[in-house]
N, C-alpha and C positions, 0 to 999 in steps of 0.2 A: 504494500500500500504506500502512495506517493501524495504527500498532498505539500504542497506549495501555496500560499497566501501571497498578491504583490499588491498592484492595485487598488484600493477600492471599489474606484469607480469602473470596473472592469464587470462584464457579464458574465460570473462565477459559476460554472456546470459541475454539477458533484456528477461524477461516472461510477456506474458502480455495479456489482452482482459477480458472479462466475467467468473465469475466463480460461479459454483453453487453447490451445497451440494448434490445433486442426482446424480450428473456427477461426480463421485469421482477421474474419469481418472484427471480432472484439480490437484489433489491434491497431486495425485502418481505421475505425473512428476514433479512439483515443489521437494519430498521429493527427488526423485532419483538423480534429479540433485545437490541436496544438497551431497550428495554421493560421486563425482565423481572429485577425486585426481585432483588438476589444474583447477578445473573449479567454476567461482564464479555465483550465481544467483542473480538478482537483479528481484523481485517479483514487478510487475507490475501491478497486477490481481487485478481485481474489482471483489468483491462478489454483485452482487445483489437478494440474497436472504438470508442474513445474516439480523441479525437487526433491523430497524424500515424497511430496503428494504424489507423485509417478507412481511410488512403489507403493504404499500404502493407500490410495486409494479406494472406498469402500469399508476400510475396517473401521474398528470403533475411534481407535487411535485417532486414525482419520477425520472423521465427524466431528467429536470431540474437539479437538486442534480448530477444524473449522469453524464450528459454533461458538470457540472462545475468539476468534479472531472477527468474527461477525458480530459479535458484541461488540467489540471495540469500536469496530468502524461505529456502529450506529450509537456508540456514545459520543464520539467523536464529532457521527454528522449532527446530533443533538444539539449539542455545543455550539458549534456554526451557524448553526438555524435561529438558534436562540440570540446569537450574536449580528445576526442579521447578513451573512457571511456567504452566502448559497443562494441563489437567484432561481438555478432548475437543478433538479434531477435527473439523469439518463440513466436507464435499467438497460443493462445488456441483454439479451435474446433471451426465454427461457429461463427466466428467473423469478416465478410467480411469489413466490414466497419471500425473497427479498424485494420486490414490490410492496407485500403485505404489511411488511414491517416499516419500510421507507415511507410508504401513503402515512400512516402513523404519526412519524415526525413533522413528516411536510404538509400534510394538510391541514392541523391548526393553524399555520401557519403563513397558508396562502403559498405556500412555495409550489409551484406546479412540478409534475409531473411525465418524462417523455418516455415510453418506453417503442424501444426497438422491438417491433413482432416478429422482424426475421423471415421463418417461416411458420408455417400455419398450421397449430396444433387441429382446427378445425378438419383441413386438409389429412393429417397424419389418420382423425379419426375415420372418417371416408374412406382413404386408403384400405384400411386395416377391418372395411366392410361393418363397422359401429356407427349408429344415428347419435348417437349422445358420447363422450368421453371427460372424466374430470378433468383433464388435461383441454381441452374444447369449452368447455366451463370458465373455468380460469382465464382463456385468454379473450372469452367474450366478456367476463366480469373487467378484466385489467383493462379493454379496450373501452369500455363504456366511464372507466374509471379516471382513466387517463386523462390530460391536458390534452398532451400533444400525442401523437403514432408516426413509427419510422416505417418507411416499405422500399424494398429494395429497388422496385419499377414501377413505371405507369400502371401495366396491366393486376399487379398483383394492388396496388392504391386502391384500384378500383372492387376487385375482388372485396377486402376489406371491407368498403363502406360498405357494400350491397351485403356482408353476411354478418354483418355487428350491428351496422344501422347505423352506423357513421356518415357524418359528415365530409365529403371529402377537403374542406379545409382542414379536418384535421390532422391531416392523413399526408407528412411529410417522404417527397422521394427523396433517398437517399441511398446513391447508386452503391451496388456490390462495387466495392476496390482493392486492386492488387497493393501491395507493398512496392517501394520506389524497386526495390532488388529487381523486378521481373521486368523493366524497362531502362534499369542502367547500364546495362551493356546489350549490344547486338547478338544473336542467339550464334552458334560456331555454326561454322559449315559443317554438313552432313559428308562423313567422306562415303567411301562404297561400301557396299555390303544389302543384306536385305533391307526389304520395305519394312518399318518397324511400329506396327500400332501399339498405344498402349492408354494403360487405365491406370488411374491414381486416386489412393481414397479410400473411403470404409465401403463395402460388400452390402449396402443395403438392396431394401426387395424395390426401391424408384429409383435406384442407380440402374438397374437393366445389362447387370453384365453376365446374366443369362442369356442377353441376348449375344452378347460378346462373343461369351464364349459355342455358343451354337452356330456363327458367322464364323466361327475359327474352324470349326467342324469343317463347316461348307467348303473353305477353300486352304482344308486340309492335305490339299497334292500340288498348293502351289508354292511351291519348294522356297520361291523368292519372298514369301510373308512369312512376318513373325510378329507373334503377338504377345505383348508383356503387359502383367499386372503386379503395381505396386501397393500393396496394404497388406492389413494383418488379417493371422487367421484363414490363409487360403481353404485348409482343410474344411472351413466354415461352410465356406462357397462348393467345395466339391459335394460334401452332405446336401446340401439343398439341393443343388441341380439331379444329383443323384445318378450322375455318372464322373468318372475321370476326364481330367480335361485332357485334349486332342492334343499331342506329341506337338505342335507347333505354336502351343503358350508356355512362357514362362512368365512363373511366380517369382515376385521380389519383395523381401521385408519394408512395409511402409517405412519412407522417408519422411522426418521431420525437420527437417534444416535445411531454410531456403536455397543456399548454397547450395549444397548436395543435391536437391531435386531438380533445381535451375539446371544442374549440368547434365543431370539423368533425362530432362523431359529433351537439352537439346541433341541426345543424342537418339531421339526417335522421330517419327517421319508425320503421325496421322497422330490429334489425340481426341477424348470422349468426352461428351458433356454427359447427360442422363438420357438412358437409351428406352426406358419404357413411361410412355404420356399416362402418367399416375401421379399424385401425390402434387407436390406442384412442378415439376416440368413444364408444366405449361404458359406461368408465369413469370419464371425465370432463369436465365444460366446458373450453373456452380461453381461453386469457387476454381474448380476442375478445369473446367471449359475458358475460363480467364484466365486462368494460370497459363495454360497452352498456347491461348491467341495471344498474351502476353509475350512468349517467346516465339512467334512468327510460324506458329503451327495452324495448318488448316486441323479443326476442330467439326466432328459431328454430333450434332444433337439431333432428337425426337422432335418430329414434326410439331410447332406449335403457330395458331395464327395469331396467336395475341402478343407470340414473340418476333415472327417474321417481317411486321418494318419495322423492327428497333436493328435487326442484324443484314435483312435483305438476302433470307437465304433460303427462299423456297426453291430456286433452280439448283440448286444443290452444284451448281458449278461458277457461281460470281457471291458478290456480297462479303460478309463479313464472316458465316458461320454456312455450314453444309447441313442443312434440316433431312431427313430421313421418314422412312413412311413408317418405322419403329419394328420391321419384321427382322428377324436374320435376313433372309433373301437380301431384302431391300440395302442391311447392312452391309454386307460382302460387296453386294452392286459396287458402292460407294467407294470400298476400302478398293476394289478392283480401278476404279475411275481415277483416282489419285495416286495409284501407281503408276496406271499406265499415262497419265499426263502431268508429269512433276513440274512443268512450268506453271500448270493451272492450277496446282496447289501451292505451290511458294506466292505467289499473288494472294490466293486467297489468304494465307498467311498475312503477307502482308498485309492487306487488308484489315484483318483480324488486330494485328499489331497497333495499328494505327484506332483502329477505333477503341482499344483498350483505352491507348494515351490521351483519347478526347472525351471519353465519355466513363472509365473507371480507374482513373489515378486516385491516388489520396488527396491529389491538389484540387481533382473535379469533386470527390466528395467535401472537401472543404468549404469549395465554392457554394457548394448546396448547404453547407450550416452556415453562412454567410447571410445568403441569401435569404434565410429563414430565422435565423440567431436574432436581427435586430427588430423582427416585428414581434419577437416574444419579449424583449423589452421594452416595446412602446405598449404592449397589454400591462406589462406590468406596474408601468407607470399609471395605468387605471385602475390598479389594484390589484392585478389580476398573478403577480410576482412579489414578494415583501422585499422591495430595495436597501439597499444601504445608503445609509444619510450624505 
């Protein structure tokens, strides 16, 4: 925990709830607000998978450690509050319960409230074939609770308001962003060898690398593809799909250090966004899919229309991102397309690159709590924020 005081007259965001190294979104808002002319952050965020938390994790030890360091903080933000010190709140993704306790402090107080939805507990219960889920609950109670709501895009803003009853003023975009790392240097040259798809990431059932891996199947005799998957738990994946995967995947222990991955994603050819239109796929990329076009990789994802003019990529051979009709068949088609024309993937690459640096930098997330940061302090001056004198 990092809290720093300068200013006064500075517009103070306490940031705070869980943070984790795989969610990298927790780390590009902390950096962007660091960014933004008049605005000060005080870093609140618990890492619990940092440190001896990595290996303990889950036990009691664990929780324990966590619930006294959780206390502090909220005596801590108490204090501030009281002091007149903290202007908003930002909840990280997924954090209903530290919401519950923060509303607490800050709403006697008039101190609003923003929480980041991320993604969509609503969605996860849909997915998982449930009309109701407490997790579904929770973020329709936090939504309706809330001052302000963060949503990664246009289309999922919109989602929101229609399934909470929101307003869509309240309902800030605030784009998914890479770290500077993924567009400080040029991605290396590919030297020779085979065409190399690959996957990064956890093995969930809306990541779709069942379909992956049945696309691997299909163009299992063509000697020149190879197809690599980085994350944990492969054996995870093989039980579910319920066969071994095809002599032409390999499996690679997930990477967690930008560096090391940076240099793993450039030395492959094709990568994957989320390959089955489930869960929300349809309203947004993953961090996956940015990571990739970050490094000048042509990128496929599942056919979506509420994402295809944000990427331009329903022809599957221009634009920004290669949309897919979500089949194996359809997949292979693809991987086979980008083989066989490496000019018309380094473009779309490019492509891909370029609209990372305009539309999901940490500088463009910035720009978006800029552009939003100082109308929540002209409400506040109506009351609607407790100022400092």
């Amino acid at each position: 925990m990092t809290v720093m005081l300068k200013s006064a007259n500075r517009f103070r965001v306490a940031v705070c709830g869980d943070s984790e190294v795989r969610y990298p979104r927790d780390r590009t808002i902390r950096e962007a607000l660091g960014r933004v002319p008049g605005v000060e952050m005080l870093d609140f965020t618990y890492r619990i998978d940092g440190g001896v938390n990595r290996w303990l994790r889950g036990s009691r030890v664990s929780m324990a450690w966590k619930g006294l360091v959780r206390r502090r903080i909220l005596r801590r933000m108490r204090v501030l509050v009281q002091r007149r010190q903290i202007d908003a709140f930002l909840l990280m993704k997924n954090n209903p319960s530290m919401f519950a306790a923060v509303r607490k402090i800050a709403e006697p107080s008039g101190v609003p409230t923003i929480y980041d939805l991320w993604v969509s507990r609503v969605l996860s219960a849909q997915r998982d074939g449930l009309q109701t889920s407490p997790q579904a609950q929770q973020e329709r109670e936090i939504a309706m609770r809330s001052e302000w709501l963060l949503a990664t895009t246009e289309p999922y803003r919109s989602f929101y308001a229609e399934v909470h009853g929101c307003t869509l003023e309240k309902i800030i975009v605030t784009p998914l962003a890479v770290a500077d790392e993924w567009t400080a240097s040029p991605a290396c040259r590919r030297g020779p060898g085979p065409f190399v798809v690959a996957y990064w990431g956890s093995y969930l059932k809306q990541h779709g690398v069942d379909v992956a891996l049945e696309a691997a199947r299909l163009l299992g005799n063509e000697e020149d593809i190879v197809f690599r998957f980085f994350g944990d738990r492969p054996e995870d994946l093989v039980t579910s799909t319920g066969a071994a995967p095809p002599r032409n995947v390999d499996f690679v222990p997930r990477i967690t250090k930008i560096g090391e991955l940076i240099r793993a994603i450039d030395g492959v050819d094709l990568g994957f966004g989320h390959l089955r239109l489930i869960h929300d796929a349809h309203l947004m990329l993953p961090n996956k899919a940015m990571e990739g076009m970050a490094r000048g990789k042509a990128v496929v994802h599942v056919s979506s229309p509420e994402l295809d003019p944000l990427y331009d990529g329903s022809g599957g051979t221009g634009g920004c991102v290669c949309f897919y009709d979500g089949t194996p068949e359809g997949l292979a088609g693809r991987i086979r397309h980008f083989r066989d024309n490496p000019v018309m993937a380094a473009t779309m690459g490019a492509n891909a690159r370029q609209c990372v640096e305009r539309h999901h930098s940490v500088d463009r997330l910035a720009a978006a709590f800029a552009a939003t940061l100082p109308s929540l302090g002209r409400k506040g001056a109506q009351g609607a924020i407790h100022r400092s004198a």
